[in-house]
C-alpha positions as CSV (number, residue, x, y, z in Angstrom):
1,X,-42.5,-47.7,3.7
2,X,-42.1,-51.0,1.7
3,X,-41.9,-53.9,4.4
4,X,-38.6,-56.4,4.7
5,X,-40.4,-59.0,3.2
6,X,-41.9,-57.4,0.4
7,X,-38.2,-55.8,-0.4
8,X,-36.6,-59.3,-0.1
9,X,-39.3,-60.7,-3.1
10,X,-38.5,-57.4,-5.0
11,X,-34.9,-58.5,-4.9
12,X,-35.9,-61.8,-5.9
13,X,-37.6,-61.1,-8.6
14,X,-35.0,-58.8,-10.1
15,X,-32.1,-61.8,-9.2
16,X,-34.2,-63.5,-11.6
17,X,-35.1,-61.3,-14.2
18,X,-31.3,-60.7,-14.7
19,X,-30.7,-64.3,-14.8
20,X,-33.1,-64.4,-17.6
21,X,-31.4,-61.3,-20.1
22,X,-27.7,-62.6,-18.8
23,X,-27.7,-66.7,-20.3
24,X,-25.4,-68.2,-18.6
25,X,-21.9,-69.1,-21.0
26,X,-21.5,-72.6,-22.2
27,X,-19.0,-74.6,-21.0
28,X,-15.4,-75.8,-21.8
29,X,-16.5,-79.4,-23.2
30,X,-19.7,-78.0,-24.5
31,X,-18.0,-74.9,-26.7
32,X,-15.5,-77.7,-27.6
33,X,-17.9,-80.5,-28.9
34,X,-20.2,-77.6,-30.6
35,X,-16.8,-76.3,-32.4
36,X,-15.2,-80.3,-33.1
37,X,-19.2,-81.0,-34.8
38,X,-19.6,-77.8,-36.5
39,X,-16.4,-77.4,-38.0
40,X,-15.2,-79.0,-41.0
41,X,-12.2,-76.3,-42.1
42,X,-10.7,-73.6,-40.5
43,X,-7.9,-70.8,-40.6
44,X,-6.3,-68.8,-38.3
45,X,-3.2,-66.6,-37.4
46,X,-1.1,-67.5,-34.7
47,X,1.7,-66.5,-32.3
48,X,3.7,-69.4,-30.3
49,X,5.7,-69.0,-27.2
50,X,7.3,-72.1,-25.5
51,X,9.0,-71.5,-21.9
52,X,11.4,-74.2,-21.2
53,X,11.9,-75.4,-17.0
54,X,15.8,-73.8,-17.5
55,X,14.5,-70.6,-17.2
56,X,16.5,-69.7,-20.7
57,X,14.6,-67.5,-22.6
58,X,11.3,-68.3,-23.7
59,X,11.2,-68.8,-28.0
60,X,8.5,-66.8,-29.6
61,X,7.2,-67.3,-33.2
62,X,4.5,-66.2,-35.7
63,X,2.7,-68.1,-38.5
64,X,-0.9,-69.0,-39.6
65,X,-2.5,-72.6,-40.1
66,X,-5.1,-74.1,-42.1
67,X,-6.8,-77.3,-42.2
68,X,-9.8,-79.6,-43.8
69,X,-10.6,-82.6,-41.2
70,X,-9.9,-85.4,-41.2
71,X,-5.8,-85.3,-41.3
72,X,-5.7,-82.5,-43.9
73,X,-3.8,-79.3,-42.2
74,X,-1.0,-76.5,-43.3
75,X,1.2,-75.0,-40.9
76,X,3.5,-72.4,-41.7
77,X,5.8,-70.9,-39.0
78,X,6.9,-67.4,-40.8
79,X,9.0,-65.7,-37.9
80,X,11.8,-66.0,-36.6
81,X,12.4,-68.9,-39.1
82,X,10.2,-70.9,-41.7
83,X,9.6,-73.9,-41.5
84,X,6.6,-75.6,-43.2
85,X,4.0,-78.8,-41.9
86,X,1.5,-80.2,-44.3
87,X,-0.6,-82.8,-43.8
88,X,-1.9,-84.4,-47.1
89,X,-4.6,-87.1,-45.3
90,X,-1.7,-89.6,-45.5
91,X,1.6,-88.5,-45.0
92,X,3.0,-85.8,-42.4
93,X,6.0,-83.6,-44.8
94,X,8.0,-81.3,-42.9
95,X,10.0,-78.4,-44.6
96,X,12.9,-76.7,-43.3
97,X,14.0,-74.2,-46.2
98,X,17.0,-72.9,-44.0
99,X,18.2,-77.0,-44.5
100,X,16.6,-77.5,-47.7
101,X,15.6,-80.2,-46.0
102,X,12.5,-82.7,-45.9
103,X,10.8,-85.4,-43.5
104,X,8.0,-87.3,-44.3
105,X,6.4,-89.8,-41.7
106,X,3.2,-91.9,-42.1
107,X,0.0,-89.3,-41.1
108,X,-1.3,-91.7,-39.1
109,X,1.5,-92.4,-36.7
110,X,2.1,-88.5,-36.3
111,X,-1.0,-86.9,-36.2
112,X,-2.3,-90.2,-33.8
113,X,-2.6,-88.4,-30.1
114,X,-0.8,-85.4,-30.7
115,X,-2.2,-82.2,-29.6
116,X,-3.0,-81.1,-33.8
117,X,-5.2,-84.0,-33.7
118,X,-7.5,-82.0,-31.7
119,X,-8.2,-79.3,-34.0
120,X,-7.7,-81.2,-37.1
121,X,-8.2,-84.9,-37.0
122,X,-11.2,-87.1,-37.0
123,X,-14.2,-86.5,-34.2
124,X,-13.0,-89.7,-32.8
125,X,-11.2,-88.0,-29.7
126,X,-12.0,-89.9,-26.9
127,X,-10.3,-92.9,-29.0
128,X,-7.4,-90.7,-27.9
129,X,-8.3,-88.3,-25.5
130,X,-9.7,-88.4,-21.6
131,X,-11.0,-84.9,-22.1
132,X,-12.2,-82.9,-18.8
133,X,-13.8,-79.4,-17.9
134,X,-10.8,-77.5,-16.5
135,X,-13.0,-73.8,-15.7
136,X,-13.1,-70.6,-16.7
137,X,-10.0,-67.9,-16.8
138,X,-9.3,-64.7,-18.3
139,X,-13.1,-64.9,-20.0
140,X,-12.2,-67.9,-21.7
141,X,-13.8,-71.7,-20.8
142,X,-11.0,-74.4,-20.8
143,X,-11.1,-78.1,-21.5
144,X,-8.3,-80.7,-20.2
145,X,-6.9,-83.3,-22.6
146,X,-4.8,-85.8,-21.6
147,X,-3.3,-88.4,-24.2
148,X,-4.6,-92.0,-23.1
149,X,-1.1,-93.3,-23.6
150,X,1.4,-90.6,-23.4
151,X,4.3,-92.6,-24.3
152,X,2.4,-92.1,-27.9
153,X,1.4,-88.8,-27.5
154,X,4.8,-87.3,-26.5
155,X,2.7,-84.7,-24.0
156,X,1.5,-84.7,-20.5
157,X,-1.9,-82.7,-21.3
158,X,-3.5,-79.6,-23.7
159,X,-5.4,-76.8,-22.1
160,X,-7.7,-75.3,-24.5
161,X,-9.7,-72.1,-23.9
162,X,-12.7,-71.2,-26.0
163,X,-14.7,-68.1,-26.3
164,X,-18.0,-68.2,-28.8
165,X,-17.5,-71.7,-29.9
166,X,-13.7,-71.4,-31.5
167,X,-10.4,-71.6,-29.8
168,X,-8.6,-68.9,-28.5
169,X,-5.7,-70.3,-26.8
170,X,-4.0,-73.6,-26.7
171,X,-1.3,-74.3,-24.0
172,X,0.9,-77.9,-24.0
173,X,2.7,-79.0,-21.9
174,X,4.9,-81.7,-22.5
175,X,6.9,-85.0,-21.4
176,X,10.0,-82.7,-21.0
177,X,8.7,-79.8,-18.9
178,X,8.0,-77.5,-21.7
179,X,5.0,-75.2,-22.0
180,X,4.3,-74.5,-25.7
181,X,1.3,-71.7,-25.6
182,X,-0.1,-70.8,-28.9
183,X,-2.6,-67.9,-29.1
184,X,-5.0,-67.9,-32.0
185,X,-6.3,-64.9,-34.0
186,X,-8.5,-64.1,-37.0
187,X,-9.9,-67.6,-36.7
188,X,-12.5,-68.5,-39.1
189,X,-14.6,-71.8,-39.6
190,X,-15.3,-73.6,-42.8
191,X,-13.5,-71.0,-45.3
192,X,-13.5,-72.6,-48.9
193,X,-9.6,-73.8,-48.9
194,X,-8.4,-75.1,-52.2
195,X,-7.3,-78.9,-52.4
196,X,-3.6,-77.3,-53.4
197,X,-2.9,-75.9,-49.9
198,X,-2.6,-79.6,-48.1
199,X,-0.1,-81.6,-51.5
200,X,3.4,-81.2,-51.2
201,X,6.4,-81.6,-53.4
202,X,9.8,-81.8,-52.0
203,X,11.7,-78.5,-53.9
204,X,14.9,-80.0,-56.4
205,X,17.6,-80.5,-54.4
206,X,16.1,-80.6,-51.1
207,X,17.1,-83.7,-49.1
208,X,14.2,-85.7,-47.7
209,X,14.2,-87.9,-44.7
210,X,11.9,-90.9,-43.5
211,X,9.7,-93.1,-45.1
């Protein structure tokens, strides 16, 4: 008969054994910084759902993004409606095709401390950012970022859960009480993307707002 003590050192001994096959998962902030460092393009599929405080509701869409950092991104909204956003590194143009309608703004101003600079500006965030550990859920790892002046930013904070190093989920809310989630899929890191996919030209006809 194997004695209490030497069944409490057997259990031991297996508690670590398991702790050595089972590494223990990164965090938040550390998938995050591995995937801001290691990433220089990206592409992805995606499905947005923002829920309003009214309770009216919620407005889903589909599309798929692309972008080269820094301040070089395409993203195409395809369902219910299309509307396009490219960022060419210096100007932000935004496409409605239903209006035949375009608005261009200075990339800087736009892109600034809004939550697309996380995935696709410079690796300057916490210029920007105050960016915490906000714990694991739904076997994802989340980082907090908050806007350092969110009369700029336009948003209260960005949740971002991460599984393997990439994003898998990205949840804003903002200044008006709005929760715009956007769930990624099919994301893959540093795809060759030609230089064609971030220039714009306004189409004849269209009418184009802003600077």
């Amino acid at each position: 008969m194997i004695s209490p003590r030497a069944l409490a050192l057997k259990l031991l001994l297996a508690g670590l054994a398991c702790a050595v096959m089972l590494p223990a998962t990164a965090s938040g902030p550390a998938q995050f910084q591995t995937f801001i460092s290691s990433t220089h393009s990206a592409r992805a599929h995606f499905s947005q759902t923002v829920t309003a405080l009214s309770g009216r509701k919620p407005q889903v869409s589909q599309g798929s993004l692309s972008f080269a950092r820094p301040g070089r991104f395409r993203w195409v909204y395809e369902t219910p409606y299309h509307q396009l956003l490219v960022g060419d590194g210096t100007r932000l143009w935004i496409f409605d095709r239903d209006l035949n309608q375009v608005t261009v703004k200075q990339l800087g101003q736009a892109l600034g401390a809004s939550p697309a600079a996380l995935l696709a500006g410079d690796n300057a965030l916490d210029r920007n950012f105050i960016i915490t550990d906000a714990g694991s859920a739904d076997g994802l790892e989340f980082i907090e970022a908050m806007p350092r002046n969110k009369e700029e930013g336009g948003f209260e904070l960005v949740r971002i859960g991460l599984r393997d190093n990439l994003p898998q989920v990205m949840i804003v809310h903002d200044n008006f009480g709005q929760q715009t989630t956007l769930n990624f899929r099919q994301f893959e890191r540093n795809p060759s993307l030609p230089a064609e996919l971030f220039r714009f030209t306004p189409p004849a006809g269209a009418d184009v707002l802003g600077e």
